[in-house]
PyMOL CGO cylinders between C-alpha atoms (Angstrom):
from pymol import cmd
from pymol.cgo import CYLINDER

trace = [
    CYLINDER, 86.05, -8.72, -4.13, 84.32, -8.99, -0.97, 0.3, 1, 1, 1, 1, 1, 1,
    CYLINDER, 84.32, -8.99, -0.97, 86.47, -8.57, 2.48, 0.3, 1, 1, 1, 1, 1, 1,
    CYLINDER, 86.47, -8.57, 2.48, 85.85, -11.79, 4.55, 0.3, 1, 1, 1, 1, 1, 1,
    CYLINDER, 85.85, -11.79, 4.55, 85.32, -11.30, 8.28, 0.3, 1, 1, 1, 1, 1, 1,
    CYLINDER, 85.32, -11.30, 8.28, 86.52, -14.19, 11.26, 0.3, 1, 1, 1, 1, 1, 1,
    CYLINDER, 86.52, -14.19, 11.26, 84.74, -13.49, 14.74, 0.3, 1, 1, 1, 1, 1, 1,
    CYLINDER, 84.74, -13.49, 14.74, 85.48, -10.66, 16.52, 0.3, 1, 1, 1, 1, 1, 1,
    CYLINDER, 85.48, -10.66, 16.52, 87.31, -9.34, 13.09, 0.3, 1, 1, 1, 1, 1, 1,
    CYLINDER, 87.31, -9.34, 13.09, 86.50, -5.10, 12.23, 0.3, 1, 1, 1, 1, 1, 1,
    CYLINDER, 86.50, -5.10, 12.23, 86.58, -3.20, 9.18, 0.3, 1, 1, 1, 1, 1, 1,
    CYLINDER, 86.58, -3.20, 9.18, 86.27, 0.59, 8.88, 0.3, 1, 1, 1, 1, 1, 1,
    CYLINDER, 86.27, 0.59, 8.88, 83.70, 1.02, 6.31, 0.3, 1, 1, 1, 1, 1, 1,
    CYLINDER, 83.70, 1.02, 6.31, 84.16, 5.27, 6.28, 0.3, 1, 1, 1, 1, 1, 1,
    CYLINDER, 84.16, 5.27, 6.28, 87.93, 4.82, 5.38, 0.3, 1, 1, 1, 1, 1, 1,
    CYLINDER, 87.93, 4.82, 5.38, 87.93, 1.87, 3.55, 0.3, 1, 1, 1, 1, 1, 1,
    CYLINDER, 87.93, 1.87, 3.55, 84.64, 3.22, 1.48, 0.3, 1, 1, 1, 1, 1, 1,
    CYLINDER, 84.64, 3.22, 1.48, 84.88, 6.63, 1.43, 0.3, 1, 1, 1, 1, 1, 1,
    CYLINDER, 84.88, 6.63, 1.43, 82.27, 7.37, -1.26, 0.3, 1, 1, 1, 1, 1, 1,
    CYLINDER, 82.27, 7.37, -1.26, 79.62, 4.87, 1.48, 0.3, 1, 1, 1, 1, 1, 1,
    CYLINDER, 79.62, 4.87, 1.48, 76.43, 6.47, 1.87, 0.3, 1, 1, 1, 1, 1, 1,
    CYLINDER, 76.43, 6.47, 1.87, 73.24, 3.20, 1.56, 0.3, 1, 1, 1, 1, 1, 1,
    CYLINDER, 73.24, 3.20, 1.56, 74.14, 0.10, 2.75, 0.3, 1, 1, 1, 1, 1, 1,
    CYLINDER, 74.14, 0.10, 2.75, 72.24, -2.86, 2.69, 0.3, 1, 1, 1, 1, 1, 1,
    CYLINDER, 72.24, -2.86, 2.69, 72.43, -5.62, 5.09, 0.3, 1, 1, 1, 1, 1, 1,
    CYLINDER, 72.43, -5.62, 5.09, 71.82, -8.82, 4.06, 0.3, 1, 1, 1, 1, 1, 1,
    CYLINDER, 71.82, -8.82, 4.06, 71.51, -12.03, 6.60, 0.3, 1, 1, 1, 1, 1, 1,
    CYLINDER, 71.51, -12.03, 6.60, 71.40, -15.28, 5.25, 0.3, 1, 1, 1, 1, 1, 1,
    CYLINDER, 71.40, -15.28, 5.25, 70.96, -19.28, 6.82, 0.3, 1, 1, 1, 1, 1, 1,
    CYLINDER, 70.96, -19.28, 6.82, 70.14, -22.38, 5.33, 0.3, 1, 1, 1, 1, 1, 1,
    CYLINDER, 70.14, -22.38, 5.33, 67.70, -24.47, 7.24, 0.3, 1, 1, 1, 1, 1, 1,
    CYLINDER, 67.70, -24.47, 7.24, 68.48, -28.34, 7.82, 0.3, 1, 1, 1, 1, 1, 1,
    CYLINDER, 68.48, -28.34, 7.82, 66.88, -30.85, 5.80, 0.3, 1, 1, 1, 1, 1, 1,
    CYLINDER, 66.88, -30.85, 5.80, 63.43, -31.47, 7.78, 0.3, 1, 1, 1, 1, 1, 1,
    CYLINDER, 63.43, -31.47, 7.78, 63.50, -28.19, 9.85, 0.3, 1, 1, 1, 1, 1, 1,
    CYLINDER, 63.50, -28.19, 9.85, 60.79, -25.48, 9.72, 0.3, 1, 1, 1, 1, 1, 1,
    CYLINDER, 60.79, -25.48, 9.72, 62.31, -22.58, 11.03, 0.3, 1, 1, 1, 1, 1, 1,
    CYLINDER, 62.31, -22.58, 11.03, 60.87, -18.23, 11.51, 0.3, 1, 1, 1, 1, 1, 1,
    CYLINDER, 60.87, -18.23, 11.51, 64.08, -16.40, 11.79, 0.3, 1, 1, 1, 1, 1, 1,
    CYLINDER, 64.08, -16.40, 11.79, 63.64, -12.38, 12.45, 0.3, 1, 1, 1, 1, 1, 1,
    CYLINDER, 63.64, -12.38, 12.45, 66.24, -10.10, 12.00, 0.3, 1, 1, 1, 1, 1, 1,
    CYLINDER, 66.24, -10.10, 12.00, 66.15, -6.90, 14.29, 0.3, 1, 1, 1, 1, 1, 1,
    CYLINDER, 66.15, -6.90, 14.29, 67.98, -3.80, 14.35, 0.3, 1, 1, 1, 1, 1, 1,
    CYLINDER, 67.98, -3.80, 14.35, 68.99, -2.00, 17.72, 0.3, 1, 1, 1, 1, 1, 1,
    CYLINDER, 68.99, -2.00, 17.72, 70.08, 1.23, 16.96, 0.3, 1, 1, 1, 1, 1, 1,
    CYLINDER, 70.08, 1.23, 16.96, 71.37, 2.10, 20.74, 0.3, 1, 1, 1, 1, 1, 1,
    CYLINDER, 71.37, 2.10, 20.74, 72.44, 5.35, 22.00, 0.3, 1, 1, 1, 1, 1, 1,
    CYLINDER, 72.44, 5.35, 22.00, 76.12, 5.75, 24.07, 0.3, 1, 1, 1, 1, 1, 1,
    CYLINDER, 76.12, 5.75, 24.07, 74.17, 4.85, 27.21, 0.3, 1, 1, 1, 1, 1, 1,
    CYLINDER, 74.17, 4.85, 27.21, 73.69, 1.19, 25.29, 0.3, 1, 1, 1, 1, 1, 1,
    CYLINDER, 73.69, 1.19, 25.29, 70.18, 2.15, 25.38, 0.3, 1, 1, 1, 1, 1, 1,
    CYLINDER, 70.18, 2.15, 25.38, 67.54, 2.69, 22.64, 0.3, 1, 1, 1, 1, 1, 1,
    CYLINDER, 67.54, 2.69, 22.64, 66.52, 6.68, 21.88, 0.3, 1, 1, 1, 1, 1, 1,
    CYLINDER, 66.52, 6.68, 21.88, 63.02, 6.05, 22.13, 0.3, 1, 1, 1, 1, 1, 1,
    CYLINDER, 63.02, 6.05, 22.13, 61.14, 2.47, 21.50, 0.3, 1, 1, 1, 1, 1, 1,
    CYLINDER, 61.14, 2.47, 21.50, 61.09, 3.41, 17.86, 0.3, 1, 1, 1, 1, 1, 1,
    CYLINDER, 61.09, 3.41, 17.86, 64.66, 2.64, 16.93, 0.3, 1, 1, 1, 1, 1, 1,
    CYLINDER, 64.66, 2.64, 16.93, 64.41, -1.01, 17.61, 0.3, 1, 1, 1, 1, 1, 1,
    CYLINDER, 64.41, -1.01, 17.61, 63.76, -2.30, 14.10, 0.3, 1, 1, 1, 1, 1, 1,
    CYLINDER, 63.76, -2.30, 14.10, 62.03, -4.97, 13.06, 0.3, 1, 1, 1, 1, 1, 1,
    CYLINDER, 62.03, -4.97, 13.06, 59.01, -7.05, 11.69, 0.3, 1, 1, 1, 1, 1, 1,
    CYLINDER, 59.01, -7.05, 11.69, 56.32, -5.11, 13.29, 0.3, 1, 1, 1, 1, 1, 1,
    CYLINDER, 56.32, -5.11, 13.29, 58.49, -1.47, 12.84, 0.3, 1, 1, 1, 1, 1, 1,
    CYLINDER, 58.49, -1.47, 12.84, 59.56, -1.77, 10.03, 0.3, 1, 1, 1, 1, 1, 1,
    CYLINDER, 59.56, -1.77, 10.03, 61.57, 1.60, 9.50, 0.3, 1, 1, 1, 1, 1, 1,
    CYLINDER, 61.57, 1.60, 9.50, 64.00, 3.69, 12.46, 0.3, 1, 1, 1, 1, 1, 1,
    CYLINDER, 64.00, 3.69, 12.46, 62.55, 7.18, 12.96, 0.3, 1, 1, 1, 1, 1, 1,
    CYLINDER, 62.55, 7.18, 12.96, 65.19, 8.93, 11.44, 0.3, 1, 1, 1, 1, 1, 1,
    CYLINDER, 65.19, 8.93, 11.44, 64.25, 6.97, 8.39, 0.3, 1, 1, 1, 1, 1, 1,
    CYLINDER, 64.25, 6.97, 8.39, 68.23, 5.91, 8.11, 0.3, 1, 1, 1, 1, 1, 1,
    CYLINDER, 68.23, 5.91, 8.11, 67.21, 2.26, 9.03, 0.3, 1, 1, 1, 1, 1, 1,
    CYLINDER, 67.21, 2.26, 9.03, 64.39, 0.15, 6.84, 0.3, 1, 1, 1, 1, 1, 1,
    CYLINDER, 64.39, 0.15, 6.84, 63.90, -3.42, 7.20, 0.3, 1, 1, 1, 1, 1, 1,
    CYLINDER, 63.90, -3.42, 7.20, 62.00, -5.00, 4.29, 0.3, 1, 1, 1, 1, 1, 1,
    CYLINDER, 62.00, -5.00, 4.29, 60.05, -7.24, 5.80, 0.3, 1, 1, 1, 1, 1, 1,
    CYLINDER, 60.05, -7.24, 5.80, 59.52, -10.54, 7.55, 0.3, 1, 1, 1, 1, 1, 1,
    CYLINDER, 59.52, -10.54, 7.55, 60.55, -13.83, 4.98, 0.3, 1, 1, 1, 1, 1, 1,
    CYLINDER, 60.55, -13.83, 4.98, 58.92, -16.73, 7.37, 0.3, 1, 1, 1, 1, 1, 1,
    CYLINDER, 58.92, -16.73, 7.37, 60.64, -19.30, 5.65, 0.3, 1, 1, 1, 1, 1, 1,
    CYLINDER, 60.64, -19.30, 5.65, 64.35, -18.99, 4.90, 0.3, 1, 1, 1, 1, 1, 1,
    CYLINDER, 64.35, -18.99, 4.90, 63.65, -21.06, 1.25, 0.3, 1, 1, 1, 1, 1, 1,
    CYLINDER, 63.65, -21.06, 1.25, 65.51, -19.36, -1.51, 0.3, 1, 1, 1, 1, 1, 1,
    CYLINDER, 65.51, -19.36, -1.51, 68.79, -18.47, -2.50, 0.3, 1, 1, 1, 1, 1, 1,
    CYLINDER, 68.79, -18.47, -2.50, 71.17, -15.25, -1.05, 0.3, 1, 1, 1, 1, 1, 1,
    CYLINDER, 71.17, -15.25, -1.05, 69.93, -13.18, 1.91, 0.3, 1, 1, 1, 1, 1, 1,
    CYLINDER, 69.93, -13.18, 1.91, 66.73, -14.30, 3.62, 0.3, 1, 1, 1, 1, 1, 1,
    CYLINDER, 66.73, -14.30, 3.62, 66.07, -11.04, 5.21, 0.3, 1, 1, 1, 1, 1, 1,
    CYLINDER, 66.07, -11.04, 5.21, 67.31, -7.16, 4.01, 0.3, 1, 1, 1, 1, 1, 1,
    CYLINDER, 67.31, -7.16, 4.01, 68.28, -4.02, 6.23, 0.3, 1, 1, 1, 1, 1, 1,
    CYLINDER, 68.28, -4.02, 6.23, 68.61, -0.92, 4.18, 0.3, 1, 1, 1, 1, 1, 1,
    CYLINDER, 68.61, -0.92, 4.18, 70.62, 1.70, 5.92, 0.3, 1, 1, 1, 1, 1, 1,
    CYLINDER, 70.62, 1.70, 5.92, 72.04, 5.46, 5.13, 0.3, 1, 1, 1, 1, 1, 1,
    CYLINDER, 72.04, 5.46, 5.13, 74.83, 6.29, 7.35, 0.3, 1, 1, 1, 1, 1, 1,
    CYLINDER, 74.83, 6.29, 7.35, 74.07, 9.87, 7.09, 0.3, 1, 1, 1, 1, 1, 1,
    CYLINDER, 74.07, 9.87, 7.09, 70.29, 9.68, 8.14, 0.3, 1, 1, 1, 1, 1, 1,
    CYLINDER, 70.29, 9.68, 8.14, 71.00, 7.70, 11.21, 0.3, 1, 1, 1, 1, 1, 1,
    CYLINDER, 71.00, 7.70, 11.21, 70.31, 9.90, 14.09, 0.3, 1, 1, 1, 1, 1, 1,
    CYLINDER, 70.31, 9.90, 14.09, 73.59, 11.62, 15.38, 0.3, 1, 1, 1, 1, 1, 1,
    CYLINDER, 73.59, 11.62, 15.38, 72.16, 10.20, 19.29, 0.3, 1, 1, 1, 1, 1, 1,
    CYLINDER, 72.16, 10.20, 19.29, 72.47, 6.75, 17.69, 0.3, 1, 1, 1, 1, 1, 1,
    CYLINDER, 72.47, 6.75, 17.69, 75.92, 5.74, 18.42, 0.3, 1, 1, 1, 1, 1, 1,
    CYLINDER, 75.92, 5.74, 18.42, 75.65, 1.61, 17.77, 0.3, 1, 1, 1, 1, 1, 1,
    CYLINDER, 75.65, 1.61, 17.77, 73.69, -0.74, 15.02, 0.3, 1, 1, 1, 1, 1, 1,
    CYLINDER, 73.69, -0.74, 15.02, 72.82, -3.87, 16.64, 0.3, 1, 1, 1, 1, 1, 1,
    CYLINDER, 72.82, -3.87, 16.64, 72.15, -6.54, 14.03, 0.3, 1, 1, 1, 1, 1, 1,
    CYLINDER, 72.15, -6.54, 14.03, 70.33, -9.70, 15.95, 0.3, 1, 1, 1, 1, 1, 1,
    CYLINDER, 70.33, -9.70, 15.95, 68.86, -12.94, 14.49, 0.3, 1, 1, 1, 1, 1, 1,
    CYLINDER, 68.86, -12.94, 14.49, 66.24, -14.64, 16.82, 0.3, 1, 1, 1, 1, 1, 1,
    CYLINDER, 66.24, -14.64, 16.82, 64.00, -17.38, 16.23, 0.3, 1, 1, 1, 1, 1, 1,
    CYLINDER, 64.00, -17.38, 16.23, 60.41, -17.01, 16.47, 0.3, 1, 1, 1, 1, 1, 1,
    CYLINDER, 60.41, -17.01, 16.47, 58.96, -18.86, 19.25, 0.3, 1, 1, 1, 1, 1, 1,
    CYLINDER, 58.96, -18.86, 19.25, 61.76, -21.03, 19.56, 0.3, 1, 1, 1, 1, 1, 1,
    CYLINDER, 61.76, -21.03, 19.56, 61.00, -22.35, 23.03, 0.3, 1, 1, 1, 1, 1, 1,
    CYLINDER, 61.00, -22.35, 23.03, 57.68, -23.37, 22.67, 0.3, 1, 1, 1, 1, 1, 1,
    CYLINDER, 57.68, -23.37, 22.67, 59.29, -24.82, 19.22, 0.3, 1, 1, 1, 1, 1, 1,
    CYLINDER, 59.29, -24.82, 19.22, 61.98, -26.58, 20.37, 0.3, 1, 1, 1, 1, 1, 1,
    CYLINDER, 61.98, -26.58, 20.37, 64.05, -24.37, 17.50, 0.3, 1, 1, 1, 1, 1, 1,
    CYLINDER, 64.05, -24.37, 17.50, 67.69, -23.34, 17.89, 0.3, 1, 1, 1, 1, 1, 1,
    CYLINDER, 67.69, -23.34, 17.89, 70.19, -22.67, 15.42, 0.3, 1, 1, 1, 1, 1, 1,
    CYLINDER, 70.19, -22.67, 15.42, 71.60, -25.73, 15.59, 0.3, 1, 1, 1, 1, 1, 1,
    CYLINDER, 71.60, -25.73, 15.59, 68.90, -26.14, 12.99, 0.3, 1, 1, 1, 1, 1, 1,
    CYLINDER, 68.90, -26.14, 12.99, 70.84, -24.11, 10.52, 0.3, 1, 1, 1, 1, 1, 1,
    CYLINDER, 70.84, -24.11, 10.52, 73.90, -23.93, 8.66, 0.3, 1, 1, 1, 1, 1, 1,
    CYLINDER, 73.90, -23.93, 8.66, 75.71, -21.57, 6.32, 0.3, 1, 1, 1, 1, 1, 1,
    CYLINDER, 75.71, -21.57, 6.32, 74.59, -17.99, 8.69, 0.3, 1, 1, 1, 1, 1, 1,
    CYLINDER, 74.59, -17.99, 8.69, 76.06, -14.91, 7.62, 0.3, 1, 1, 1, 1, 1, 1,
    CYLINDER, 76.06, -14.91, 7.62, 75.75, -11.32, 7.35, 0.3, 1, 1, 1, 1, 1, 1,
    CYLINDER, 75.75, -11.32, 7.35, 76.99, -9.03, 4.82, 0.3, 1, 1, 1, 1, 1, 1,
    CYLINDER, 76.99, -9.03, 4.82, 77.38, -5.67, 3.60, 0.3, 1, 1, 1, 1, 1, 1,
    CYLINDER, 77.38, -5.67, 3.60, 76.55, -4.46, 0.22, 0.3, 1, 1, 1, 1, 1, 1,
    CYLINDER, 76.55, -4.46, 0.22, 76.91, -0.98, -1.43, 0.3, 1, 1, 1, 1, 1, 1,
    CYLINDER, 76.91, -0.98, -1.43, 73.28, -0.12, -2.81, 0.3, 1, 1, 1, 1, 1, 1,
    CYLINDER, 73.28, -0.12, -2.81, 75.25, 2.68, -4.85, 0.3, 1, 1, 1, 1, 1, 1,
    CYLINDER, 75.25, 2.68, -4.85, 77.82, 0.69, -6.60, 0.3, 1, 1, 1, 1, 1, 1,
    CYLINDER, 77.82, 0.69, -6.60, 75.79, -2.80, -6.11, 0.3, 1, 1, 1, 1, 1, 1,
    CYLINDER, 75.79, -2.80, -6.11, 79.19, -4.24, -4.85, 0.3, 1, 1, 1, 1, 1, 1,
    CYLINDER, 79.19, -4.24, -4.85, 79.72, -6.33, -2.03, 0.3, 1, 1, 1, 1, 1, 1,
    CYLINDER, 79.72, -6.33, -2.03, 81.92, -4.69, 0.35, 0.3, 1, 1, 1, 1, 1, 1,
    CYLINDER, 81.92, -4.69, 0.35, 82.52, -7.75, 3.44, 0.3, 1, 1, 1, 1, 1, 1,
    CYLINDER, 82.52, -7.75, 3.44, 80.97, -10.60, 4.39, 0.3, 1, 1, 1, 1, 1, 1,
    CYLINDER, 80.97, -10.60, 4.39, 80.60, -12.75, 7.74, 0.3, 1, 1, 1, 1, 1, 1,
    CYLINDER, 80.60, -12.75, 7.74, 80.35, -16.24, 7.55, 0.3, 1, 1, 1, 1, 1, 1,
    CYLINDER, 80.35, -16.24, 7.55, 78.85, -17.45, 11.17, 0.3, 1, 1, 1, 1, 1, 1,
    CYLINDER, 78.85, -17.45, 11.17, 81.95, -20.07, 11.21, 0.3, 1, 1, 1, 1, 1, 1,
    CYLINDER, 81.95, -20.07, 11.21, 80.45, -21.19, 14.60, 0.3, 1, 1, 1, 1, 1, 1,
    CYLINDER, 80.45, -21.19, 14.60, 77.56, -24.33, 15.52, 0.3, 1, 1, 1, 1, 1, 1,
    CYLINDER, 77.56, -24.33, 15.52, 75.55, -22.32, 18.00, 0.3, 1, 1, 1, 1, 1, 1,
    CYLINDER, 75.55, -22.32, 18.00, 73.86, -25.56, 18.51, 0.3, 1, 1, 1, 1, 1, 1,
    CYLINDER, 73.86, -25.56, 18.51, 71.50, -24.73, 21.65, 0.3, 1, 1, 1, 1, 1, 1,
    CYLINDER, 71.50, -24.73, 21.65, 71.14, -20.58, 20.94, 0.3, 1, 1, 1, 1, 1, 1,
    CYLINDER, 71.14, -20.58, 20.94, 67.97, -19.52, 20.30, 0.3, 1, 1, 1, 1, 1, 1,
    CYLINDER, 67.97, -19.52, 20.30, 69.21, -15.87, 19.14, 0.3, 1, 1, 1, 1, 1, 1,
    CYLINDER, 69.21, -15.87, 19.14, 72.58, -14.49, 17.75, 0.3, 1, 1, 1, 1, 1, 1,
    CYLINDER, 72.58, -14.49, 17.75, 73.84, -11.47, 17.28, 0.3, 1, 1, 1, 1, 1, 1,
    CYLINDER, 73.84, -11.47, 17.28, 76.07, -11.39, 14.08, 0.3, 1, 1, 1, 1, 1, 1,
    CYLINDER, 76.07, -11.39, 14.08, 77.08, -7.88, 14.28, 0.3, 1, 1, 1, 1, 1, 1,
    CYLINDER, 77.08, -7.88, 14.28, 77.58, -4.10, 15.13, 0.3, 1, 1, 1, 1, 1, 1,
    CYLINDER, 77.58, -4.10, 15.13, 78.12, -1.32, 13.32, 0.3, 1, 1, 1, 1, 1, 1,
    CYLINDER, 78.12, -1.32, 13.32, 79.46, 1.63, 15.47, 0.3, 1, 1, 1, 1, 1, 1,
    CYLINDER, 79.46, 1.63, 15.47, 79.73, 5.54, 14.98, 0.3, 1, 1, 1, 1, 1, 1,
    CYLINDER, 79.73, 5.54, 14.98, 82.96, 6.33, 16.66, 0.3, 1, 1, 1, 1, 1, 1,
    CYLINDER, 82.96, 6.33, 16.66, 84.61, 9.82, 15.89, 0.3, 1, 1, 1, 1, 1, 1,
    CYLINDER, 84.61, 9.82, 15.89, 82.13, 10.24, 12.56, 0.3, 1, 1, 1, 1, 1, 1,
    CYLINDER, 82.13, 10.24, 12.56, 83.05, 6.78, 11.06, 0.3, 1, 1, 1, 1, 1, 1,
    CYLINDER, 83.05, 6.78, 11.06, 81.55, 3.68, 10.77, 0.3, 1, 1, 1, 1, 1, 1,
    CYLINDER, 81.55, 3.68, 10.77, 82.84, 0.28, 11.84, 0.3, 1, 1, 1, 1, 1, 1,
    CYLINDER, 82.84, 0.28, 11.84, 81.36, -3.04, 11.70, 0.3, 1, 1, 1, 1, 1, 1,
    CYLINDER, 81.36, -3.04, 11.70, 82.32, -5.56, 14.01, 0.3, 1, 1, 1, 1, 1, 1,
    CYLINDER, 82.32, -5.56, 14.01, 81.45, -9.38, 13.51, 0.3, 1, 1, 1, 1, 1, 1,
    CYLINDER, 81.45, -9.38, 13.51, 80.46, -10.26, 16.76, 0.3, 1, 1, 1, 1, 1, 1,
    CYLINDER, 80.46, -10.26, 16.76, 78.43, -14.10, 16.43, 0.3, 1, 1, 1, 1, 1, 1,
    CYLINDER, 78.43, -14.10, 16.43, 77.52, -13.67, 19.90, 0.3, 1, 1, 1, 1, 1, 1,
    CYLINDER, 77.52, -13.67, 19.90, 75.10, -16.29, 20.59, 0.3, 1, 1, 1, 1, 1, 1,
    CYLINDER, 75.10, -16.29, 20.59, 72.83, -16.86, 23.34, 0.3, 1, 1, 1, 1, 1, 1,
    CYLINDER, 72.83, -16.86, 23.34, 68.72, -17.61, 24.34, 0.3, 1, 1, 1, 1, 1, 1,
    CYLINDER, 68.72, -17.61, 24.34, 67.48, -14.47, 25.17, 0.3, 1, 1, 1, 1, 1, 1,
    CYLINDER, 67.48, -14.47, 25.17, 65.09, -14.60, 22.60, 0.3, 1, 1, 1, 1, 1, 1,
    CYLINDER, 65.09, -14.60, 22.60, 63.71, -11.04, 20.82, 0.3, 1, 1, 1, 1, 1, 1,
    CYLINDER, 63.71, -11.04, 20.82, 62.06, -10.06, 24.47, 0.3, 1, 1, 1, 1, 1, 1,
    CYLINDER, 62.06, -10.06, 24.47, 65.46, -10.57, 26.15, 0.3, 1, 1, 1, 1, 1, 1,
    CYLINDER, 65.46, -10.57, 26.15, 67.27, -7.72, 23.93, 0.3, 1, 1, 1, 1, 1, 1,
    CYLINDER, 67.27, -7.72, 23.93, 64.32, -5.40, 24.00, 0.3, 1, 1, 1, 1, 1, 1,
    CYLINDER, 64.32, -5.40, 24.00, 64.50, -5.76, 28.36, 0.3, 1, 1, 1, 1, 1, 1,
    CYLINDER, 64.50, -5.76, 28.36, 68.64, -5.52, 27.70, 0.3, 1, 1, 1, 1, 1, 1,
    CYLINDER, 68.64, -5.52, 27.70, 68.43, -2.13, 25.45, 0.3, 1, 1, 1, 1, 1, 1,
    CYLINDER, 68.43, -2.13, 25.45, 64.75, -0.63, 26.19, 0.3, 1, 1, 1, 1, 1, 1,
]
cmd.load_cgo(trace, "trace")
């Protein structure tokens, strides 16, 4: 059974999962009755300067895998329709660069401003990680807040801290929009 996460809640994935090598990471929403909503997911993988390596290890719909080739994002769903996650970061711990010190995990929405879109929009958000070895799902997020006016969230960090690897649920939202991270961690 899955570990459920509250905000701000961590979870040691290295000694709670030893055997942990591939994650995947799967973000999910619903969209409102009426809505038409472009959510991206994005990966920052930042260094201990809370800066990127190189431009490469941002993640996302137009770089679609990390240098390293630890992170792979498998692709862009423009819609949200369907049942479990709506987007899918694969991950293996022990590819990610050993520079890479934080996994940024941010949900924006495409051209929300111009749109009028927030994710007030939405309901039922969460992020969760599943064991691509075992096909078990190790914890789960539910986004328990309304972020009514945010145009971006992040729902979570996983960080390398003395060769193990915790995931924080952050659901930090905000309307930076994708540009506004890429300024924050370029």
């Amino acid at each position: 059974m899955a570990i459920s996460l509250k905000k701000g809640n961590s979870f040691n994935l290295t000694k709670k999962e030893p055997s942990l090598k591939k994650i995947m990471i799967g973000l999910g929403w619903e969209v409102k009755a009426g809505n038409a909503l472009d959510l991206d997911a994005s990966v920052f993988m930042i260094n201990e300067k809370g800066k990127l390596p190189a431009d490469e290890y941002f993640v996302f719909y137009n770089n679609l895998q990390s240098p390293d080739g630890a992170i792979k994002h498998t692709g862009d769903n423009r819609t949200g329709l369907g049942d479990e996650d709506d987007e899918m970061i694969l991950a293996n711990l022990e590819s990610v660069n050993p520079a890479v010190s934080e996994i940024l995990v941010i949900v924006s929405i495409h051209d929300a401003e111009s749109r009028k879109h927030n994710f007030g929009m939405l309901s039922d958000a969460y992020i969760r990680i599943y064991d691509v070895e075992t096909k078990r799902e190790i914890l789960r997020y539910d986004l328990d807040a309304d972020y009514p006016t945010s145009t971006d969230v992040e729902f979570g960090r996983l960080k390398r801290e003395n060769g193990e690897w915790i995931f924080t649920a952050t659901g930090i939202g905000g309307n930076k929009g994708l540009q506004g991270y890429v300024d924050m961690y370029a």
